[in-house]
C-alpha positions in Angstrom: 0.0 0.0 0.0 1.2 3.7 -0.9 0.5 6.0 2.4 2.0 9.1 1.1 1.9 11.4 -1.5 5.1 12.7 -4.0 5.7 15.9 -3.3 4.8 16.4 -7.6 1.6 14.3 -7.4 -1.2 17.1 -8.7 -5.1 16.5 -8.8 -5.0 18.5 -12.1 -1.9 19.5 -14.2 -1.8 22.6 -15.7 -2.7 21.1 -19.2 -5.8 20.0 -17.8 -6.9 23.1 -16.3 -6.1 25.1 -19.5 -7.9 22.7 -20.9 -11.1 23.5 -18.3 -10.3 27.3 -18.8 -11.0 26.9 -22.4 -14.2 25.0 -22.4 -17.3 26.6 -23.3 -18.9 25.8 -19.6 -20.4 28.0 -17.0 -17.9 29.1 -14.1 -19.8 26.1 -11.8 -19.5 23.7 -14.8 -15.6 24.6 -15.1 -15.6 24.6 -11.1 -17.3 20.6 -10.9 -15.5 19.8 -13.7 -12.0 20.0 -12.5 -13.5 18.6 -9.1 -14.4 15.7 -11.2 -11.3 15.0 -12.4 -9.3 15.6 -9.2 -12.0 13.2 -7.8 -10.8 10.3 -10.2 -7.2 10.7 -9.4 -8.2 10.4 -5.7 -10.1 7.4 -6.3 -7.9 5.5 -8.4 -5.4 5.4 -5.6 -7.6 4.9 -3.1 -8.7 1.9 -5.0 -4.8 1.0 -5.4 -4.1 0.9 -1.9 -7.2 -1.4 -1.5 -6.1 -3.2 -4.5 -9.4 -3.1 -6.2 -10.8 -1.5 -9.7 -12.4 1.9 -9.2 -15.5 0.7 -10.1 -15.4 -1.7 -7.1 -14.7 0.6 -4.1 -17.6 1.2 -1.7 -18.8 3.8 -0.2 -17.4 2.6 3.3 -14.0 2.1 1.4 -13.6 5.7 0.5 -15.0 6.6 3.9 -12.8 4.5 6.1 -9.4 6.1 3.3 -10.5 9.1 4.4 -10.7 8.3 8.6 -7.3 7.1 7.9 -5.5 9.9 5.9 -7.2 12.1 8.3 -5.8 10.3 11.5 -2.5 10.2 9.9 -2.7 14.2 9.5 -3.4 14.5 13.0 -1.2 12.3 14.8 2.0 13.1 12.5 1.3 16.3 10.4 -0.1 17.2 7.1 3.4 16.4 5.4 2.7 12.7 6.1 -1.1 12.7 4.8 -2.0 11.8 1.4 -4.3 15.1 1.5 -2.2 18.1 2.0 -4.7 20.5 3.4 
């Protein structure tokens, strides 16, 4: 299992969000848009460190990842969390 992030892992690269700049959407479109695709990348490692597909993690999975990344923020800073917020 992976429990930490590279310091150059992004959610969106820049590509993508020129990308998402340039789309003919709506400010909330662009907004959910690139939340949608920061959401994948979240839940295709979250599904790595369970070692299952994507389309097989459950809601309690994703729950209990983020009880965990959360704990690990508290007890030993944000540095060691998979979230850095």
């Amino acid at each position: 299992m992976v429990s930490s992030q590279q310091p150059s892992t992004q959610f969106l690269t820049l590509e993508e969000s020129a990308k998402v700049d340039a789309a003919l959407l709506s400010s909330p479109e662009k907004f959910l848009t690139r939340l949608t695709i920061s959401s994948l990348r979240l839940l295709k490692h979250i599904a790595q460190e369970y070692d299952v597909a994507v389309e097989n993690l459950t809601a309690q999975q994703i729950i209990d990842w983020f009880e965990k990344d959360g704990k690990i923020r508290r007890e030993q800073g944000v540095e060691a969390a998979y979230l850095k917020w």
